[in-house]
N, C-alpha and C positions, 0 to 999 in steps of 0.2 A: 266620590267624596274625597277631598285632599284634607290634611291634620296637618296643621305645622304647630311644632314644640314651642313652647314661649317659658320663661321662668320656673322652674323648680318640676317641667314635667306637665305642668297645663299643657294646654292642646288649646288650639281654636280651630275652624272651617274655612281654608278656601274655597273657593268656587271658580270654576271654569276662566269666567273674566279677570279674578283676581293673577292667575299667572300664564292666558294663553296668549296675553298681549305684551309680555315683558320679553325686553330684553335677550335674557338668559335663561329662557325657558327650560332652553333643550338640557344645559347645566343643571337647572334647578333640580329637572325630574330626575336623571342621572346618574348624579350625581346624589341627589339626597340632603342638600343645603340651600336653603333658600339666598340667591345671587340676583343682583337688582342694581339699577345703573339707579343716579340721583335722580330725582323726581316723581319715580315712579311707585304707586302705590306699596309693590311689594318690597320697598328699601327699608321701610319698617322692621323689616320683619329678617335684614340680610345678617346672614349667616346661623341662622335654627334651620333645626332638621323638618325635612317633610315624608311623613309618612303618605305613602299611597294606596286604594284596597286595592288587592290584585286584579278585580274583574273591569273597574274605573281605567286601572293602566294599559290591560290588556285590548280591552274598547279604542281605548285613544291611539295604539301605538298600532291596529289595525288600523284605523283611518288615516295615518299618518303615514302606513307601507303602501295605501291604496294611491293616495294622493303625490309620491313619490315613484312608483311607477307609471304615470301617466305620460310622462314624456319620455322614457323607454320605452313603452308600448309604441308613442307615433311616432318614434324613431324608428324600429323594426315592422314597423308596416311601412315605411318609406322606404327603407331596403330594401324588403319582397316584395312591392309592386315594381317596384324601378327591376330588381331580376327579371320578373314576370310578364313586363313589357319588353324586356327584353328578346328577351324570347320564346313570347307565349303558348305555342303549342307543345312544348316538353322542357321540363325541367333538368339541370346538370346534371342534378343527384335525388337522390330519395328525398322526401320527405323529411324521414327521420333525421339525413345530413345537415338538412335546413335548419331543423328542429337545434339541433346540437349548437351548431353555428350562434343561431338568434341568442340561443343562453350564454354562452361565449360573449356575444358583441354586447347586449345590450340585459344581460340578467333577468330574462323575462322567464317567469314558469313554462312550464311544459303546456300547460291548460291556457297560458294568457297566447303563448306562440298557436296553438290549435285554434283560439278565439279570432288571431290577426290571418292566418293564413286562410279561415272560410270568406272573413270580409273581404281577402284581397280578391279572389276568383273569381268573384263578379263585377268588383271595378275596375278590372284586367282585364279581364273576357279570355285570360290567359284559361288553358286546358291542361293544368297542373295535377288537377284531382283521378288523376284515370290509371287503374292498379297493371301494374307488367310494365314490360321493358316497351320502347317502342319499336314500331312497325318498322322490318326493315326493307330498303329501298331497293325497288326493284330495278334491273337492268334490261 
C-alpha cells in the first residue's frame, strides 16, 4: 500500500500501476517525493511526499534484487563453463578460490555461485566436483 501526502496532511492511495510505470520511479520511492515527467498520471501529484509500509517496500525491493541479478548470474556461469571447458578434468584452484573470485567479478552470493557452479558440471562434463588434490603422474 503507497500514501501520498496531498494538502494539509490528507493521504490518498497509490497502487502498484499508479507509479511502477513512471518515469522516476526509482527517485520517487527513494527519495520519498513524488517526481513525474509531463503527462504522466503521477505529475498530479509532483513533488508530495510518499509514504511506504515497510513490508510493501521490502517485497518490492526483493523482487527488484532478484531481477537485477540475473544477468550477473549468466554472466558468471559463462565464466565457469568457459574455465571448465577449459580444462575439464581438474580445476586451478579450490572451489572456494572460484567462489571468492565469481563475488569479486560479478557480486553473486555465496548460495547463487554454489547454484551456477552444480548446473555447470553437467553441461561441462567437466570433473571439477572431486575432494583432494589431484592424481599425481606417474613416471
Amino acid at each position: 500500500m503507497r500514501w501520498c501526502e496531498i494538502a494539509l496532511g490528507a493521504l490518498f492511495r497509490l497502487i502498484s500501476t499508479d507509479w511502477k510505470e513512471a518515469a522516476f520511479w526509482r527517485e520517487t520511492i527513494v527519495g520519498g517525493v513524488v517526481r513525474a515527467q509531463t503527462g504522466e498520471e503521477l505529475a498530479l501529484y509532483e513533488g508530495r511526499r510518499v509514504l511506504l509500509e515497510a513490508g510493501a517496500f521490502d517485497a518490492w525491493r526483493n523482487i527488484q534484487m532478484q531481477r537485477r541479478s540475473q544477468p550477473a548470474k549468466a554472466a558468471c556461469q559463462e565464466w565457469l563453463e568457459a574455465a571448465m571447458r577449459e580444462a575439464p578434468t581438474r580445476g586451478s584452484k579450490p572451489k572456494r578460490e572460484w567462489r571468492k573470485e565469481a563475488k569479486t567479478k560479478f557480486n553473486v552470493s555465496g548460495r547463487a555461485f554454489d547454484q551456477i557452479w552444480a548446473a555447470a558440471l553437467p553441461s561441462t562434463g567437466a570433473d571439477w566436483d572431486r575432494h583432494g588434490a589431484p592424481p599425481k603422474l606417474r613416471r
